[in-house]
Phi, psi and omega in degrees: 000137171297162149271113186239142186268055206250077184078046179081351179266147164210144201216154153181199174080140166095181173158214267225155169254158180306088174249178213260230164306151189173114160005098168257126172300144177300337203211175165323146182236118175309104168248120175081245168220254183262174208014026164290017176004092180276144171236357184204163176200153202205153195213159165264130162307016186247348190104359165309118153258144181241137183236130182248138182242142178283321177309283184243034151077354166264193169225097149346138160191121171229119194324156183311142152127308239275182177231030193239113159253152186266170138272137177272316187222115189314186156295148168271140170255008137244159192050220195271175187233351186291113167282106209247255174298133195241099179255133130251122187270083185306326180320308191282358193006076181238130157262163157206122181230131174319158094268111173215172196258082185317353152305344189264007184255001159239054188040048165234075161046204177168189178254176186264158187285158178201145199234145200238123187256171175196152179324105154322329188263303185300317210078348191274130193304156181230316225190124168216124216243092162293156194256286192144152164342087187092013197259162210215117190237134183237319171190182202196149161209179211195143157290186178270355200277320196121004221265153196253122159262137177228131147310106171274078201296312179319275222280354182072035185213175169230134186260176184228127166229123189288153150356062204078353186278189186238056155204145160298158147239130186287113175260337172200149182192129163223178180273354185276004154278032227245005180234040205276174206200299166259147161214158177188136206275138152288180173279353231240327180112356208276212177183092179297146167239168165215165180227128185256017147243331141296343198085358215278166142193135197268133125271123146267159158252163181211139159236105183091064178044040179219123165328161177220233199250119179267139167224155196255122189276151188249127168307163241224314187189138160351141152207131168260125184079037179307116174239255165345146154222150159212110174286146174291162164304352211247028200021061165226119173280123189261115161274137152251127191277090190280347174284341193235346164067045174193177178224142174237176174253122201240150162255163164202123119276103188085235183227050166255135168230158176288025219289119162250152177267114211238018184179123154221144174197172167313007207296164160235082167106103167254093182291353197201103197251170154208142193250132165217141206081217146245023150242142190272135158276116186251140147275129177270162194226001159046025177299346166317295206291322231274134226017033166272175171263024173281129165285104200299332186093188191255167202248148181230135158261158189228134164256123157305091198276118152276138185257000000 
C-alpha cells in the first residue's frame, strides 16, 4: 500500500485470485455509489469480481457480465472498518478480508487490524482473527491447505493463520519489509512481497511450510508505489503501481524480474489488479479525492485486455 498522506490518512493495496474462462463485462464496472474509496479486488473463476472498500467498510460484488458491483458484506460495526485486502479461495470456498484502521498512518494510534474470513458463496462470516497491537493487514493469499498469509505493513511481517483458527502467527519479519504491502504465492510455492514505499520486490522461499531465504529481486525498470499483485495462470505476476498509474506484467530469471508495462490510464492510485480470462481488472482507489471537498464521483474497476 502506498503512504498517501491525504488529511492525515494513508492507504493502498491488495487483490485477487486468477481466473480462468469467464463473462467478462464489456466495459468499466461501477462499484457501489458514493464514497467508496476501492482499494482491493479479487475474482472467480466464472468472473465474479469482489472489491473491498476503505471508504464505507464494505465488500462489493459484481455477478460475471455485469456492469455494476452491489454491496454484498455489510460494514463491522467493531474494531477497525477500513477493507484494505480481499482474496477468494476458492478451493477453499473462502473471502478473506484485511480490517484495518487508517488512523494509525496518521500518527494517532490506532486500532489493531483484523482479518475476517467468510462463506465464498453465503457472504456468512466464519473467522474473525485479531492480527494483534499495531499491526496494519494489507493483503492476503492462501496455500492450498487453506492456511492464510496476511501482509502486516505497520509491523514489516507477514503473519499466518492455520485452517479455522482464530488467532495469528508471526511466520516471517524482516526490516527489508518495512514497507510491506502485495504478496502472491508463484507456482513453484515460493511467496513474492513487495514494499510500496521502497519501491522494492521480494521471494521468500519456503520448504516444508517453513520460511527460507528472502531475496530482494533486481528489476528490470523503476518501480513506484508496488501495491496489488496476483500471479495469473499463465505464471506471470501481475502488479499494480498506484504511484505510476499503470500495471505491469513482471517476469523473472533467476533473481531477475522483467517489468513490461500491459496498462497505463489516468487512474489515480491504481491499487489493485486481477486476471480472468485474458483480461485484467485494475481498481482505482481516487485517494487524492480522499477527505477533500472535491466530489471524487463514482468508482470503477477497468479492464485491461492482454495481448
Amino acid at each position: 500500500m502506498r503512504t498517501l498522506l491525504i488529511s492525515g490518512l494513508a492507504s493502498g493495496l491488495a487483490l485477487a485470485l486468477i481466473g480462468g474462462t469467464a463473462a467478462i463485462a464489456a466495459d468499466k464496472v461501477q462499484i457501489g455509489d458514493k464514497g467508496v474509496f476501492p482499494e482491493s479486488l479479487t475474482s472467480t473463476a466464472d468472473g465474479t469480481l469482489i472489491v473491498g472498500s476503505i471508504g464505507t467498510g464494505q465488500i462489493y460484488k459484481a455477478a460475471p457480465g455485469s456492469a455494476t458491483a452491489d454491496t454484498w458484506i455489510a460494514a463491522v460495526t467493531d474494531g477497525p472498518t477500513a477493507v484494505l485486502g480481499v482474496y477468494a479461495d476458492e478451493a477453499n470456498k473462502t473471502l478473506w478480508a484485511c480490517y484495518s484502521d487508517l488512523a494509525m498512518f496518521a500518527g494517532a494510534g490506532g486500532k489493531a487490524a483484523v482479518l475476517r474470513s467468510y462463506d465464498l458463496t453465503s457472504g456468512v462470516l466464519k473467522t474473525t482473527v485479531p492480527l494483534g497491537e499495531g499491526t496494519f493487514c494489507n493483503d492476503i493469499a492462501t496455500t492450498a491447505d487453506g492456511t492464510a498469509y496476511a501482509a502486516d505493513t505497520a509491523g514489516g511481517q507477514v503473519l499466518k493463520v492455520a485452517p479455522g483458527a482464530t488467532t495469528a502467527e508471526t511466520f516471517f519479519k524482516d526490516a527489508a519489509l518495512a514497507s510491506l504491502d502485495g504478496l502472491s504465492f508463484s507456482p513453484d510455492g515460493s511467496l513474492y512481497l513487495n514494499g510500496v514505499s521502497t519501491n522494492k520486490l521480494f521471494r521468500l522461499t519456503i520448504a516444508d511450510g517453513k520460511p527460507g531465504t528472502l531475496t530482494e529481486l533486481k528489476l528490470s525498470q523503476e518501480i513506484k508505489g508496488p501495491d496489488g499483485m496476483r500471479f495469473g495462470d499463465d505464471g506471470v505476476l501481475y502488479l499494480a503501481e498506484n504511484s505510476n498509474a499503470q500495471v505491469d506484467a513482471v517476469t523473472f530469471d533467476g533473481d531477475n524480474a522483467t517489468i513490461k508495462v500491459v496498462g497505463k490510464e489516468a487512474w489515480d492510485s491504481s491499487t489493485a489488479v486481477t486476471k480472468i480470462g485474458s483480461t485484467l481488472w485494475v481498481v482505482e482507489a481516487r485517494f487524492s479525492k480522499m477527505g477533500g471537498t472535491e466530489d471524487p464521483g463514482a468508482f470503477y474497476a477497468y479492464p485491461v485486455a492482454l495481448q
